[in-house]
N, C-alpha and C positions, 0 to 999 in steps of 0.2 A: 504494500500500500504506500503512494510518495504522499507526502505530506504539501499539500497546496504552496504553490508559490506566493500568494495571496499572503500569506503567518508568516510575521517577521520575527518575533519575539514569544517563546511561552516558557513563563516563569513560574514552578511549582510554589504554592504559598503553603500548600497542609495536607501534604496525602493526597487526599483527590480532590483539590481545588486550587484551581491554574488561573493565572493573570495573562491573556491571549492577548497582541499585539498585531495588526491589520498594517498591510502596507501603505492605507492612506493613515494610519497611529493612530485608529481608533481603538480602544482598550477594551476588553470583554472578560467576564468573568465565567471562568466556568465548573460547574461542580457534579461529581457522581458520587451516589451512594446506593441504597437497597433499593431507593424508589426512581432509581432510571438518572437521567443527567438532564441538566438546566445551563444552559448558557443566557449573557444577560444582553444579547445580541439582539435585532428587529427582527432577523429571518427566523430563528429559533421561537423565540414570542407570538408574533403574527402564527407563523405557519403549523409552532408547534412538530418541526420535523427536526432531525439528527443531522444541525449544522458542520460546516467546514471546521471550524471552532473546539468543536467537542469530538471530533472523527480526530483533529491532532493532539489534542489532549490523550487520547487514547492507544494513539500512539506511542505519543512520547511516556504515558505511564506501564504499556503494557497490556493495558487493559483490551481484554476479549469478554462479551458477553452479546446476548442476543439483542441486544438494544441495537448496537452496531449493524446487525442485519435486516430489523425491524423496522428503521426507520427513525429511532429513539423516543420515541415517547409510550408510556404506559396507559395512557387515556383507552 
């Protein structure tokens, strides 16, 4: 999986919640736990789907679960 050319920056703050950095330095938060992942992005909010954002976070943590395949949300 490459990790979008879009992430310039993702900074681990506490386990599973990252400080994600966009090429135009817009800032995003993003966090997983038992109840699926939350980025604090528009396209994740609005859409409610498993942003660019939270797919490099996952990355970079490692992390595989079926959120990833799903589309990321538990709704």
């Amino acid at each position: 999986m490459n990790t979008p050319s879009i992430i310039s920056h993702v900074k681990s703050i506490d386990g599973d919640l990252w400080e994600v950095t966009g090429s135009n330095n817009a800032t995003h938060i993003v966090a997983h736990d038992w109840d699926g992942w939350m980025c604090t992005c528009e396209d994740h909010y609005f859409r409610h789907r498993f942003c660019k954002h939270m797919r490099t976070c996952a990355e970079e943590g490692n992390i595989t679960d079926q959120m990833l395949f799903r589309g990321g949300t538990n709704e």
